[in-house]
Residue, then its C-alpha position, 0 to 999 in steps of 0.5 A: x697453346x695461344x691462350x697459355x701464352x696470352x696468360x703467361x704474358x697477364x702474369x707478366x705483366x701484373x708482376x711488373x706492374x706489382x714491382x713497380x708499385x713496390x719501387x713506388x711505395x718504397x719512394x714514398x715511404x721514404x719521402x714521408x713520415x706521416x703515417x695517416x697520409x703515407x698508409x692512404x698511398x699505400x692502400x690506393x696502390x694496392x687496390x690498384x694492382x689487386x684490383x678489388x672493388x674495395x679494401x682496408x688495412x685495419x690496426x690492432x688496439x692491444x688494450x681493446x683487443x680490437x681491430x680498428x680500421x685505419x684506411x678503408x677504400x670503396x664506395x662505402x669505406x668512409x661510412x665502414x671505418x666510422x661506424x665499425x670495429x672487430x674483435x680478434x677473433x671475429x670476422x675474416x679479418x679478426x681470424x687472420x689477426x688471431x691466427x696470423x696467416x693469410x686467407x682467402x674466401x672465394x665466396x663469403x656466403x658459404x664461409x661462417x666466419x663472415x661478418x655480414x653486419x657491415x654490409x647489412x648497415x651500408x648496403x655494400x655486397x661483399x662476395x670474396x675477400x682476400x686478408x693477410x696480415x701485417x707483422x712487424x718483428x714477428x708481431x702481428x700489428x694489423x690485417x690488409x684486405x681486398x674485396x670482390x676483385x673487378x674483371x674477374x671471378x676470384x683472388x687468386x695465389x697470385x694475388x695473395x703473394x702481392x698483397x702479402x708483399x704489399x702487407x710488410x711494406x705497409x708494416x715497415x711504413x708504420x713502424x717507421x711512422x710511430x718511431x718517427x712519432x715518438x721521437x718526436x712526442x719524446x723531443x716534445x715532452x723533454x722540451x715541456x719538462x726543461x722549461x718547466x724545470x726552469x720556471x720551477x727553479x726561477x721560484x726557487x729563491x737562489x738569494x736571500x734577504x738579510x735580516x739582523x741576526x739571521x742565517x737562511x739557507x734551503x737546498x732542493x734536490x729533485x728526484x726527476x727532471x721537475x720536482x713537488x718540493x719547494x721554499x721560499x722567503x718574503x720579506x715583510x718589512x725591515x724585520x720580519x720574514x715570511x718563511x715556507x717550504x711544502x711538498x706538493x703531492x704527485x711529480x712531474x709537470x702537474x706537480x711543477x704548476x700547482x707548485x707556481x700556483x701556491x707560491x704565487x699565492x703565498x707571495x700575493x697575500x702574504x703582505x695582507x695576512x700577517x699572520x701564518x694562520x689567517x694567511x693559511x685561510x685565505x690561500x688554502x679556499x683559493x686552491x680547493x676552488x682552483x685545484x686539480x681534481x688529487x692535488x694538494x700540498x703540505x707546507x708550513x709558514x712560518x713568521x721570523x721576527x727578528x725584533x721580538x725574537x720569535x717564530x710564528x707558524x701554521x702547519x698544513x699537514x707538513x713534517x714539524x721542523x727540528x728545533x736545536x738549542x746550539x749551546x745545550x744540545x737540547x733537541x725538539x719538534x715543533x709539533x704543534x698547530x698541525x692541520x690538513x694540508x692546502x687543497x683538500x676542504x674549504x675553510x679550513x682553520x688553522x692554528x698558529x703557534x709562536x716560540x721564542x728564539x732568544x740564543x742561539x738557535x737552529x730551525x731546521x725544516x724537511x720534506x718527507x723525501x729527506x727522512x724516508x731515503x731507503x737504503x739497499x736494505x730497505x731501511x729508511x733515514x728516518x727522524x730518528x737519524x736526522x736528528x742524532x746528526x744534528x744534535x752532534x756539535x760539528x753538525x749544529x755548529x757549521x754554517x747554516x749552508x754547511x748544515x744543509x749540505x752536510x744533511x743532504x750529503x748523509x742522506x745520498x751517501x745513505x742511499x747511494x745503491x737506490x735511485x732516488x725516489x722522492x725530491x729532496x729538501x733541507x731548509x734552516x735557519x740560525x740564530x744568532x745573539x748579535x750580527x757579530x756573532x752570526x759572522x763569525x758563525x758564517x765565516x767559520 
């Protein structure tokens, strides 16, 4: 009879100091987020009110299909967690994982599903184990083990219902710790993105230079936060006008820098490289030297002479502009000096080619993004498209900020039921016989 009492009043006492330890860790994961430091806590506590010799708490990583160890307490924990991993599956701890209950082996040596290779390599003896697994919403994330309790033969039901309590707080603090994490990679990553977006848009030219008898306008649309696309105008001298608009392959912050890159580059040696070809040359060696392994970009350059009254340009992979013929309604493509796009190959040569603008005249230029608009239907835009718009009178006849409108608009209101899937584009140019001429044009 005295000794039921003596063990009643063990019982006892390891069920307070088990709750206590509950209300510990329960402080603690409220006090911190950090989810290395707060699952050492974990463990320490619980090794003491188990009190093994030993004990680890091991995560799944789902694309291994592994149980990775996390903490690893004992006098070989740190040499167990840098050199070994288990396979779902393998092991006691990787049976619990599999299975997903609780297990207790009184004497490893008798049981087949031990793993003994740990102990073989640190020299550590492993006589009992206790496992249990951690589940957050009914998903197994990882496993808590116990090994060789100290002053006693074996784990007993006593231990497996406190390491079971302790395995949900562990998993409750991890939960807490990666929402907390990703709130924070997420607040992270919308910051990266906004000041990317607004470097990106200070690129963008919101000004253009006058030139006698020419109109500019460009209007760029992201499909994302940051997008590939981009224009741009370099004022050469009095009377001529470097001119490019490009599409950068890929989306995001990626896109966004080797945007930066080609238009800093463009801008440095336009002044240098008067012609688009040699100019083309020149920056295209710099970004196969320079460039992310999978980047490149399109772009056309082009050359506006308002003296002479001609356009030169180079195409580096790029869509060919819509040249329309104001008074005749006449349409076409400026489909010549095509070659790869900047990035790809080092000296590349290509070609320019020069037309003649006298009249009144409408460039306009696109990225793929504006012709490739799907419909509910999966029906793109289309060239075809593109240019029956312009070539009607109220089209080719507004302002060349009201063209560039009036094109992006049809293009959203075409693809209004779809989320849009590419940056959007529109750049044109207008030219004019006279500055009298362009401002009545402008002002209409």
């Amino acid at each position: 009879m005295e000794k039921s009492g003596k063990t009643n009043i063990k019982i006892i006492q390891k069920r307070v100091k088990g709750l206590s330890s509950f209300i510990e860790i329960s402080r603690i994961i409220n006090s911190t987020l950090d989810l290395g430091e707060l699952l050492g806590i974990v463990m320490k506590i619980a090794k003491q009110v188990i009190r093994a010799e030993a004990s680890s708490l091991m995560l799944i990583d789902e694309q291994a299909g592994e149980l990775v160890y996390e903490v690893a307490l004992g006098s070989k924990g740190k040499e167990v967690k840098k050199k070994f991993r288990l396979k779902i599956g393998q092991g006691i701890a990787g049976w619990v994982a599999k299975y997903q209950r609780p297990l207790l082996v009184k004497d490893v040596t008798k049981d087949r599903r031990f793993f003994g290779k740990p102990d073989q390599t640190t020299g550590f003896k492993t006589k009992s184990i206790l496992c249990v697994p951690m589940k957050v919403r009914g998903k197994i994330i990882g496993v808590l083990q116990a090994i060789n309790p100290l002053d006693r033969e074996m784990f007993d039901q006593e231990d497996i219902d406190l390491f079971t309590a302790f395995a949900s707080q562990a998993a409750i603090a991890i939960a807490n710790a990666r929402m907390h994490k990703d709130i924070l990679e997420k607040q992270k990553v919308e910051q990266e993105l906004a000041i990317a977006s607004q470097i990106q848009q200070n690129f963008l030219s919101g000004t253009y230079p006058k030139v006698d008898g020419i109109s500019l306008y460009a209007r760029s649309i992201p499909a994302r936060e940051i997008g590939g696309d981009f224009y741009d105008f370099i004022k050469l001298d009095r009377n001529c006008l470097g001119i490019v608009i490009g599409d950068v392959s890929g989306k995001g912050v990626p896109a966004a820098l080797y945007m930066v890159k080609t238009m800093t580059e463009l801008r440095n040696q336009a002044s240098q490289f008067r012609q688009p070809d040699k100019l083309l040359h020149s920056v295209n060696n710099i970004l196969v030297k320079k460039t992310m392994r999978g980047m490149f970009v399109t772009l056309i350059y082009m050359v506006l002479d308002a003296k002479k009254k001609t356009i030169s340009f180079s195409n580096a992979g790029h869509l060919s502009p819509v040249f329309l013929d104001i008074p005749s309604r006449k349409i076409s493509l400026l489909e010549k000096a095509r070659s790869l796009p900047l990035g790809i190959l080092p000296d590349v040569e290509y070609t320019k080619t020069e037309i003649d603008i006298k009249g009144n005249k409408l460039l306009l230029a696109y990225t793929d993004g504006i012709i490739e608009a799907r419909n509910k239907k999966s029906v793109e835009f289309s060239l075809q498209r593109l240019k029956k718009m312009i070539k009607k009178k109220e089209a080719g006849s507004l302002p060349v900020k009201a063209t560039v409108n009036f094109l992006i608009d049809e293009v959203l209101d075409f693809s209004r039921e779809v989320v849009q899937h590419d940056d959007l584009t529109a750049l044109a140019i207008r030219i004019v016989e006279s500055r009298k001429k362009n401002k009545k044009i402008e002002n209409e």
